[in-house]
C-alpha positions in Angstrom: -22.8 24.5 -40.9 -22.7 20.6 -41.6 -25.3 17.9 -40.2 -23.4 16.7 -37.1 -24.3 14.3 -34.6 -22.9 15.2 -31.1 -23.1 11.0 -30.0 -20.9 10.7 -32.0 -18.4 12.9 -30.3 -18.9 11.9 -26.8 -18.8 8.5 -28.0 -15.4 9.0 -29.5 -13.6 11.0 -26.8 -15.4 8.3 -24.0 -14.1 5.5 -26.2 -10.3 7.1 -26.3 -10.8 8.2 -22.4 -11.6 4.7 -21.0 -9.7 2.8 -23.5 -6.5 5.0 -21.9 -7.5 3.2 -18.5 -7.3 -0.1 -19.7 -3.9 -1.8 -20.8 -5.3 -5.1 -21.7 -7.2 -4.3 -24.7 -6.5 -4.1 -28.0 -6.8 0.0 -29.4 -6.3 -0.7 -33.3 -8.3 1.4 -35.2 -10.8 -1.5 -35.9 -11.5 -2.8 -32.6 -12.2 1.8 -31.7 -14.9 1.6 -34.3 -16.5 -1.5 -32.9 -16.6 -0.2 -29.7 -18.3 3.4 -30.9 -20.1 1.3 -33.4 -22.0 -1.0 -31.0 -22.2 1.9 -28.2 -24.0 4.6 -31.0 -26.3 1.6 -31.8 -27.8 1.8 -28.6 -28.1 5.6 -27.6 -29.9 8.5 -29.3 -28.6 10.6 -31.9 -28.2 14.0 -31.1 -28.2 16.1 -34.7 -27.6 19.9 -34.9 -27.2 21.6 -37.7 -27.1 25.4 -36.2 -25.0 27.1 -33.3 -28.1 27.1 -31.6 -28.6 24.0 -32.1 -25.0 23.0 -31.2 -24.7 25.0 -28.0 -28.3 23.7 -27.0 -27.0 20.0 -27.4 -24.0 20.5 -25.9 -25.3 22.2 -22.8 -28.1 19.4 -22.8 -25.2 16.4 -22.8 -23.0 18.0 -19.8 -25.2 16.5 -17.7 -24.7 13.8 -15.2 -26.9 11.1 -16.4 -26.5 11.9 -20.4 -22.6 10.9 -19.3 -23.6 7.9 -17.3 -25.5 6.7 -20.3 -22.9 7.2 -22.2 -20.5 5.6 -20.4 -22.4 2.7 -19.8 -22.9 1.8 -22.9 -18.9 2.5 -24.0 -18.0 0.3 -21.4 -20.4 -2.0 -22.2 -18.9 -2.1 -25.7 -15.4 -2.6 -24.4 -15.8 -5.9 -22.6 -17.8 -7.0 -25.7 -15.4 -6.4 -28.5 -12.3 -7.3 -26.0 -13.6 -10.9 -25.3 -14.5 -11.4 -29.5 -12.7 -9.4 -31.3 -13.3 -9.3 -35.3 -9.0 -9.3 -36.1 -8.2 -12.4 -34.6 -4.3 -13.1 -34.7 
């Protein structure tokens, strides 16, 4: 078993989710890891580093406000790196 922080997932599958909803902003790799970079910044970390621990976590996250946080903050992210983004043409 590895140190793994399950933000870290959600934050990436949100990111890819709600960036698929969106045609008018940039998906490079760079501006993805803004976006989970700034959202991660401002939620918890959520470390296992058992299958306890990993089922625990996940159970724990399925619910609805853990998604609405992290939603929030994704989208959140979004609108900031699509108005400055750091590759500018």
């Amino acid at each position: 078993m590895e140190l793994l922080n399950y933000s870290e997932i959600w934050v990436g599958e949100l990111t890819d989710e709600l960036l698929n909803e969106r045609q008018d902003i940039c998906k490079c790799e760079l501006c993805r890891l803004d976006i989970q970079a700034m959202a991660l910044n401002q939620l918890k970390p959520n470390y296992v580093v058992s299958e306890h621990g990993r089922i625990y976590t996940k159970t724990k996250m399925l619910g609805q406000q853990n998604r609405a946080d992290i939603v929030a903050q994704v989208t959140k992210a979004i609108e900031q790196v699509s108005r400055r983004p750091h590759h500018l043409p």
